[in-house]
N, C-alpha and C positions, 0 to 999 in steps of 0.2 A: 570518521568517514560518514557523510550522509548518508542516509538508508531511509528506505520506504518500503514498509511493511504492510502487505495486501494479505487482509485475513476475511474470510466467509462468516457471514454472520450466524452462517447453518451450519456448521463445521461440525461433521458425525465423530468423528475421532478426535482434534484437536475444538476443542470450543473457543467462544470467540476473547476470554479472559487468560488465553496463552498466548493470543494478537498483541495482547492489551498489555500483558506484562514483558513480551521479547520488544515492544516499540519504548515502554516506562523505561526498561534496562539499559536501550543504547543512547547515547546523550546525542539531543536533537534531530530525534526518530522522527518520523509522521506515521501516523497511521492510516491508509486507507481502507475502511471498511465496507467490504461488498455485500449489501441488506439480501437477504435469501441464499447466499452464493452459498452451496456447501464443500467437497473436497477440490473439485473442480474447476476450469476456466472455460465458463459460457460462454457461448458469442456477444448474449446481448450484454455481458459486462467490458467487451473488447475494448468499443471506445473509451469506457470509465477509464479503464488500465491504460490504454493509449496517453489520452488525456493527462494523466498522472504522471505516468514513465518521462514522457516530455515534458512538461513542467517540472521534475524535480532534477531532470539531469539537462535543464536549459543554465547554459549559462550567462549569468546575469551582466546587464549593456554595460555597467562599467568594466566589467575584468575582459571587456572586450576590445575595448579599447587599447 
């Protein structure tokens, strides 16, 4: 199943090499990493996460066909 894995690069309780190792573990993970972000979902990272969430759950022009 594709998955996209949004981890804080300031992460108080999980840090950011338990992002690094849950995206390694699933086959054909991505990771997106949010530079400062810590437990939290900021506004000013909305668009990044926007941005991302559609792009990874866009589906691509041939299977549209």
């Amino acid at each position: 199943m594709p998955t996209l894995v949004i981890h804080g690069s300031a992460d108080p309780m999980f840090p950011l090499e338990h992002g690094r190792t849950l995206a390694e573990e699933i086959p054909g993970a991505r990771l997106l990493v949010l530079e400062s972000a810590g437990r939290g979902v900021e506004r000013a990272d909305w668009q990044t996460i926007a941005r991302a969430i559609l792009e990874h759950t866009a589906v691509p022009v041939r299977a549209r066909a």
